[in-house]
ROMI-377638 format. One line per 2 residues: number of its first residue (from 1); their letters; for each residue z negated, x negated, y of C-alpha. Coordinates in Angstrom, 1 decimal. Layout:
<recs>
NUM) a) Z,X,Y ~ ...
</recs>
This chain:
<recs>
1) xx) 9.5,2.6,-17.1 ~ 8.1,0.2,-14.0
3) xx) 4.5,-0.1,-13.1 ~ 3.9,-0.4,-9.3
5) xx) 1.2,-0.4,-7.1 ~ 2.1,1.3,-3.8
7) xx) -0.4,1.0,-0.4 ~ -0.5,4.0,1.6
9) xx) -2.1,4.2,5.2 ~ -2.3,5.8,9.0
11) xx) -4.0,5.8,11.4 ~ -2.7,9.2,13.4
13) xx) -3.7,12.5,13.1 ~ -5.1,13.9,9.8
15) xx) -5.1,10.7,8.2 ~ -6.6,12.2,4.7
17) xx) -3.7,15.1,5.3 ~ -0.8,12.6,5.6
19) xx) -2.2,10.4,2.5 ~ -2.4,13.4,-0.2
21) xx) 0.9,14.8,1.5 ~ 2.3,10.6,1.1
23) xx) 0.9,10.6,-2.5 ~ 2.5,14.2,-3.6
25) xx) 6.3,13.4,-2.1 ~ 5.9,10.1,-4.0
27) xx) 5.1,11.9,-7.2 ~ 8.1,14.5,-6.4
29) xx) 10.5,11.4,-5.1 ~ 9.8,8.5,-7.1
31) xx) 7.9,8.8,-10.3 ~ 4.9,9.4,-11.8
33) xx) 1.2,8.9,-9.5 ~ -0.7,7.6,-12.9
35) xx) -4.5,6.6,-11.0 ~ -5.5,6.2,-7.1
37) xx) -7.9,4.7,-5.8 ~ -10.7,5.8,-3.4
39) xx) -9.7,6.2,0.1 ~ -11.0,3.5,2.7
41) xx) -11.4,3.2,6.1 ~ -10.6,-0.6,8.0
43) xx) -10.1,-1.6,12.1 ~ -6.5,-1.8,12.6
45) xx) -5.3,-5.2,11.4 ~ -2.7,-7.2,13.6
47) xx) -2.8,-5.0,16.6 ~ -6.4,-3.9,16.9
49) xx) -6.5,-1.8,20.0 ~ -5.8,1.4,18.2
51) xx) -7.7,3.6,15.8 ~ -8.8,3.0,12.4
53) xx) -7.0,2.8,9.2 ~ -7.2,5.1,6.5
55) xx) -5.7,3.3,3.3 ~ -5.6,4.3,-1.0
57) xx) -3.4,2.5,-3.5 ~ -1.9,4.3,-6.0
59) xx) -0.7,3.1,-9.8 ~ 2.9,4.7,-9.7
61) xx) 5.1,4.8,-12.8 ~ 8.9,4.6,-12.3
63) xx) 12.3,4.6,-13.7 ~ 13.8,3.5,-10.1
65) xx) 14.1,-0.2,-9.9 ~ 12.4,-2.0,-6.9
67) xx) 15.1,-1.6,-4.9 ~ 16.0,1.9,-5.0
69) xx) 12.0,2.4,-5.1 ~ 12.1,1.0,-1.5
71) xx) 14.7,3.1,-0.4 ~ 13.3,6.1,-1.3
73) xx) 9.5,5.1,0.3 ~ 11.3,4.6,3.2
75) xx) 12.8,8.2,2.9 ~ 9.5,9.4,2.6
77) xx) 7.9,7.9,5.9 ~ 11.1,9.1,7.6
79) xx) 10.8,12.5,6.4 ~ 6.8,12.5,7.4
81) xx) 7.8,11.7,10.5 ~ 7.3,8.1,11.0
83) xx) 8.7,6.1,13.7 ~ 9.3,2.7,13.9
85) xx) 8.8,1.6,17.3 ~ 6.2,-1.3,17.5
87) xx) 5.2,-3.6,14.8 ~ 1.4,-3.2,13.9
89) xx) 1.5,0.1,16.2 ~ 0.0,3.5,14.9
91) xx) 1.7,5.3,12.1 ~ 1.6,8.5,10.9
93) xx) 1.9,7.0,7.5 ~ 3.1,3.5,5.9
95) xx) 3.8,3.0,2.2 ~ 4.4,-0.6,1.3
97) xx) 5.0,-1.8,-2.5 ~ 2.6,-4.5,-3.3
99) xx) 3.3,-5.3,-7.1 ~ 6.5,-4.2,-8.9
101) xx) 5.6,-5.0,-12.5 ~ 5.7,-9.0,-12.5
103) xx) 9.0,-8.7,-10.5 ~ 9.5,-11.1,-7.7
105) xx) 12.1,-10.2,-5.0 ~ 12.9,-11.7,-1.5
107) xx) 15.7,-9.9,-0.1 ~ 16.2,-8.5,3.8
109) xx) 15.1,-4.9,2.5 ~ 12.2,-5.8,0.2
111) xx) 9.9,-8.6,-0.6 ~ 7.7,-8.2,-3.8
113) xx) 5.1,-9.1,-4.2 ~ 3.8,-8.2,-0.5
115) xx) 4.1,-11.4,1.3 ~ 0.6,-10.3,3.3
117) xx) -1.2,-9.0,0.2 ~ -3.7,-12.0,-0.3
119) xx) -4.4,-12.0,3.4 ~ -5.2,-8.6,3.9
121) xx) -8.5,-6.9,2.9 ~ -7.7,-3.9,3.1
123) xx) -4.9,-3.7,0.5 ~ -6.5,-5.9,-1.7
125) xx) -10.0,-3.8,-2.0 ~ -8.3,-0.4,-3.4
127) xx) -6.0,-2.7,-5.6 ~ -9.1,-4.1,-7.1
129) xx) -10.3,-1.0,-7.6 ~ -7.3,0.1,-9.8
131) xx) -6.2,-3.6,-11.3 ~ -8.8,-6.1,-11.1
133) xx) -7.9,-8.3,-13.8 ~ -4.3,-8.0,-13.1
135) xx) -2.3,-11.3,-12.1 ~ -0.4,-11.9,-9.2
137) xx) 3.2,-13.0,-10.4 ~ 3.6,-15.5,-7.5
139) xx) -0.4,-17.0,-7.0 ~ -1.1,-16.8,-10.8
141) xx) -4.4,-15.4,-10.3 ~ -6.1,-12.3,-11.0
143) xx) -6.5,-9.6,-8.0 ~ -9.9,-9.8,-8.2
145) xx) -10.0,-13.5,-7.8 ~ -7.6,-13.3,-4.7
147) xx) -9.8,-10.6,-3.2 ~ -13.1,-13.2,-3.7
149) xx) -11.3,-15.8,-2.0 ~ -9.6,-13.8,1.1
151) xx) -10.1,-15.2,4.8 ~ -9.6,-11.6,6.2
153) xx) -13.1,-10.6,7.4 ~ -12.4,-6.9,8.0
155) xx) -14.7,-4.7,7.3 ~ -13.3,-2.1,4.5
157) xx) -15.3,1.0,4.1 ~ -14.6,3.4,1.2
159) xx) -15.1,7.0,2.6 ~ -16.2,9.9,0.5
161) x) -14.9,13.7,1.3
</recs>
């Protein structure tokens, strides 16, 4: 079995909807959802004339390699109906891998870990919440650590239902 940590976020329509209906087609499609954590709000990041961000990460145990893991989160978005038509544009939902055990993998269909993770807030907040102590594979440092010494000065607001 594989240990990853999945980011899952939109900004469109009933954001919490599309994050628990996200969370259960991964736990149908790809494995095992073992812990997530809270859900959290942030300004859109890259594009910021567009609503806000609802993002959780969730601890996902797989048999599917990184590769095949991809492929099927990309099913997923397809099948909840997201559309690919501007980079950093609204979304009904986006599911990016950000750690795949201590794998490291560059490829044209996957790069693990994220490339963005230690720049981005808002990923790096929930992961904390799940895996503070655990080490990045490439920056040899514990999430925690990375999330203390990230420039990205969004704010990121964990939300209660």
């Amino acid at each position: 079995m594989h240990k990853a940590y999945l980011l899952i976020g939109g900004n469109m329509g009933n954001r919490v909807g599309y994050l628990e209906q996200a969370a259960s087609l991964i736990g149908k499609m790809a494995g095992s959802v073992t812990r997530r954590s809270s859900i959290y709000e942030t300004a859109a990041w890259g594009k910021m004339d567009q609503a806000a961000f609802l993002n959780q990460v969730l601890e996902l145990e797989t048999e599917e390699v990184a590769m095949d893991l991809m492929t099927t989160l990309l099913l997923i978005e397809e099948k909840m109906g997201r559309r690919r038509l501007n980079r950093y544009g609204p979304r009904i939902i986006d599911i990016d891998i950000l750690l795949f055990d201590q794998q490291v993998h560059d490829t044209a269909h996957i790069a693990i870990p994220h490339p963005q993770l230690p720049n981005r807030r808002f990923a790096l907040v929930p992961l904390a919440e799940l895996a503070p102590e655990l080490v990045h594979p490439v920056e040899g440092i514990t999430i925690k650590k990375m999330l203390d010494e990230c420039p990205d000065e969004l704010a990121v607001n964990k939300i209660t239902l």
